[in-house]
C-alpha positions as protocol buffer text, in pm:
chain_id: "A"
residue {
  index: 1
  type: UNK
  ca { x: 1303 y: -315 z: 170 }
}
residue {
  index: 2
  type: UNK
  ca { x: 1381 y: -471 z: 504 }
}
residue {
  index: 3
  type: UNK
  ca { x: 1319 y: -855 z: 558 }
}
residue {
  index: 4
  type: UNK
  ca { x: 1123 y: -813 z: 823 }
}
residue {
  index: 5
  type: UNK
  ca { x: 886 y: -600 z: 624 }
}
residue {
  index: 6
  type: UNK
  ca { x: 884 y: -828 z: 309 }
}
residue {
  index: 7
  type: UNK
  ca { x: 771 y: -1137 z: 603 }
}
residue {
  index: 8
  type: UNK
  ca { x: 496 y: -943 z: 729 }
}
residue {
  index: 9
  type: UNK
  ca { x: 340 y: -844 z: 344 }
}
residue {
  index: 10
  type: UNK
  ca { x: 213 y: -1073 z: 253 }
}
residue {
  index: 11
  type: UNK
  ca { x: -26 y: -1187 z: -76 }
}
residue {
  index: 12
  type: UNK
  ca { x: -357 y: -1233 z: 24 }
}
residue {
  index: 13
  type: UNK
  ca { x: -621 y: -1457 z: -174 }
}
residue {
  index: 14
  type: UNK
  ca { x: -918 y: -1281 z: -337 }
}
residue {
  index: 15
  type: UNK
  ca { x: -1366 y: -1364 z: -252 }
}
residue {
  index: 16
  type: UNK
  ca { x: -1345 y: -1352 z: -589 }
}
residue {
  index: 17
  type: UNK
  ca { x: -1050 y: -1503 z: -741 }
}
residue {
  index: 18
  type: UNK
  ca { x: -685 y: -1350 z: -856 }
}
residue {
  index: 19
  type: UNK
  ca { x: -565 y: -1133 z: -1098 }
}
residue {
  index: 20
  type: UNK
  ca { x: -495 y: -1359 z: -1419 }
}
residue {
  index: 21
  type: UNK
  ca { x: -153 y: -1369 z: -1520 }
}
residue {
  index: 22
  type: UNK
  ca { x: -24 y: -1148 z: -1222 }
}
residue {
  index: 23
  type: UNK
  ca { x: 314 y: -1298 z: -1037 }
}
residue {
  index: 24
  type: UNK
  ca { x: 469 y: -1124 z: -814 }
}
residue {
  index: 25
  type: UNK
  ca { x: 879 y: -1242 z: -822 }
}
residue {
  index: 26
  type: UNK
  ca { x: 1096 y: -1278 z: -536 }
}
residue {
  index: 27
  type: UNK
  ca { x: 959 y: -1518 z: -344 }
}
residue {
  index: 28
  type: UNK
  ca { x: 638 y: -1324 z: -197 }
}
residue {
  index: 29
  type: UNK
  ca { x: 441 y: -1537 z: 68 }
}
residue {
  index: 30
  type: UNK
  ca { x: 84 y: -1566 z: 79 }
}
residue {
  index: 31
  type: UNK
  ca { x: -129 y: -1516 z: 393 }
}
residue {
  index: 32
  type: UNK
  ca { x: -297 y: -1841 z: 543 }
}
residue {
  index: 33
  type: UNK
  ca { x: -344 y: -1799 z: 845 }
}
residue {
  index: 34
  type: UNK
  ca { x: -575 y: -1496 z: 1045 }
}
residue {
  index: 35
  type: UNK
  ca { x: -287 y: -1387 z: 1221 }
}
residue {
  index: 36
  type: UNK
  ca { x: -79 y: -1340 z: 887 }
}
residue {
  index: 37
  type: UNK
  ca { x: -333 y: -1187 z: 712 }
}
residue {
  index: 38
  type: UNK
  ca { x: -369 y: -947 z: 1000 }
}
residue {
  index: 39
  type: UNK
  ca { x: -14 y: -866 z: 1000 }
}
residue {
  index: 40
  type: UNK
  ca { x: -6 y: -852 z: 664 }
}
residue {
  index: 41
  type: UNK
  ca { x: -300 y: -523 z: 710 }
}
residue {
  index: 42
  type: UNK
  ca { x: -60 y: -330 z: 966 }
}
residue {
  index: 43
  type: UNK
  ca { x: 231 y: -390 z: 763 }
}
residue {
  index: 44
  type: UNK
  ca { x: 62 y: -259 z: 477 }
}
residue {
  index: 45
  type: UNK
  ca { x: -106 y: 37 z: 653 }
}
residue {
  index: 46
  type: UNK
  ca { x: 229 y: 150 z: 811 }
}
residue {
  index: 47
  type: UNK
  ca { x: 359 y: 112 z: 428 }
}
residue {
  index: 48
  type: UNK
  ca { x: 79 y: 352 z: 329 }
}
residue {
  index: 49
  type: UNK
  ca { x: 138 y: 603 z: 592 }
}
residue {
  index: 50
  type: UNK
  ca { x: 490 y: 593 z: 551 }
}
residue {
  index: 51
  type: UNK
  ca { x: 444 y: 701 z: 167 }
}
residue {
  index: 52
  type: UNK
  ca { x: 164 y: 981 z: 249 }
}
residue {
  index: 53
  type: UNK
  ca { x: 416 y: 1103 z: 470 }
}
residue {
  index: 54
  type: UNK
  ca { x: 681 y: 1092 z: 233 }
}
residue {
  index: 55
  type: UNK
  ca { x: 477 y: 1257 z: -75 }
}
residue {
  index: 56
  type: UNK
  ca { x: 344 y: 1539 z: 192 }
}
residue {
  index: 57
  type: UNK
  ca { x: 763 y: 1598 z: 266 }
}
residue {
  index: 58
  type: UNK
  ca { x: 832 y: 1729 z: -89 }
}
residue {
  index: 59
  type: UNK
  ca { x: 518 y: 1863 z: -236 }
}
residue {
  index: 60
  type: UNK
  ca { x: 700 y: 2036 z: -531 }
}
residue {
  index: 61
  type: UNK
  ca { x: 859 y: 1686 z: -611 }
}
residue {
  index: 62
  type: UNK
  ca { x: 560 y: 1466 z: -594 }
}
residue {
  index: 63
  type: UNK
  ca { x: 301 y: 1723 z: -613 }
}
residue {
  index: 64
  type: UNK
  ca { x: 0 y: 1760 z: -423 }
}
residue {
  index: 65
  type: UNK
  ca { x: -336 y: 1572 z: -365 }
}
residue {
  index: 66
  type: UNK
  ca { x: -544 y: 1592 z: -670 }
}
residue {
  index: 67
  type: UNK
  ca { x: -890 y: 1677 z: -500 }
}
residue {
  index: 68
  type: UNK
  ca { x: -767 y: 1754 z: -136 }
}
residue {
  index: 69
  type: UNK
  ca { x: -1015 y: 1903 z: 116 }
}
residue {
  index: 70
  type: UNK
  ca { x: -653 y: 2033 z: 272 }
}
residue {
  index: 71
  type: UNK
  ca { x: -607 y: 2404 z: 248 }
}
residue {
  index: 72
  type: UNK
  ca { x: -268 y: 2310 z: 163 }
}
residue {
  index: 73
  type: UNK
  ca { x: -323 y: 1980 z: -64 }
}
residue {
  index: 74
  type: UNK
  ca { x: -168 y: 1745 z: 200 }
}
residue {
  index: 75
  type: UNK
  ca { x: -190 y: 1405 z: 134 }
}
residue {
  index: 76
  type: UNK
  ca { x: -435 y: 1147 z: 320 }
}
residue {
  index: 77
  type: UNK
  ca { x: -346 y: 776 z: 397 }
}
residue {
  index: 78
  type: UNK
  ca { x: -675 y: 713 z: 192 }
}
residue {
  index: 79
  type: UNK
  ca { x: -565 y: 907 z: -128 }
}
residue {
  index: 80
  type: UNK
  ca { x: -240 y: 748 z: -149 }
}
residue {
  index: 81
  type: UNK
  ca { x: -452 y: 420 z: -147 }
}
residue {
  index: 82
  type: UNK
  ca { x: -697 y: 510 z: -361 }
}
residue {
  index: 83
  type: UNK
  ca { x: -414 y: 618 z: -612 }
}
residue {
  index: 84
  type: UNK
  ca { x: -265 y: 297 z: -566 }
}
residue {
  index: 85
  type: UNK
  ca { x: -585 y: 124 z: -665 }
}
residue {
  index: 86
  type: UNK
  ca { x: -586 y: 355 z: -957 }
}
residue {
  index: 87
  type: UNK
  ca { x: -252 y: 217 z: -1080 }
}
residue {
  index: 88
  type: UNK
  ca { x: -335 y: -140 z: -1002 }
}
residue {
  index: 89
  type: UNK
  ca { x: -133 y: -214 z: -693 }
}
């Protein structure tokens, strides 16, 4: 992971509070500001796309998107995220 890409994600606080017991290690910043929290969106979004694209390279590695409207199972930006949420990232 680059350094620049570890500045701009960032932790962002919950409405409704944090995860108890979760830590993340190595010295992961939180958002304060608008314009880090902002940052902290793109970064994350260009993170997202950059794994859809990645899973979409090698289907018979990584398989396919379960439930894809895609004739040809491609991965969306919002599956990968929702499988993310799945896992609990």
């Amino acid at each position: 992971m680059t350094a620049q890409l570890k500045a701009d994600l960032r932790q962002i606080h919950g409405r409704g509070g944090e995860r108890h017991g979760l830590k993340l290690s190595g010295g992961w910043a939180f958002a304060h500001t608008l314009t880090q929290k902002w940052t902290a969106q793109r970064a994350g979004s260009r993170l997202v796309g950059e794994l859809r694209d990645a899973l979409n390279a090698a289907p018979e590695r990584f398989g396919r998107m379960p439930g894809s409207t895609h004739p040809d199972g491609r991965w969306t930006s919002w599956g990968v995220g929702l499988a993310l949420f799945v896992e609990g990232y």
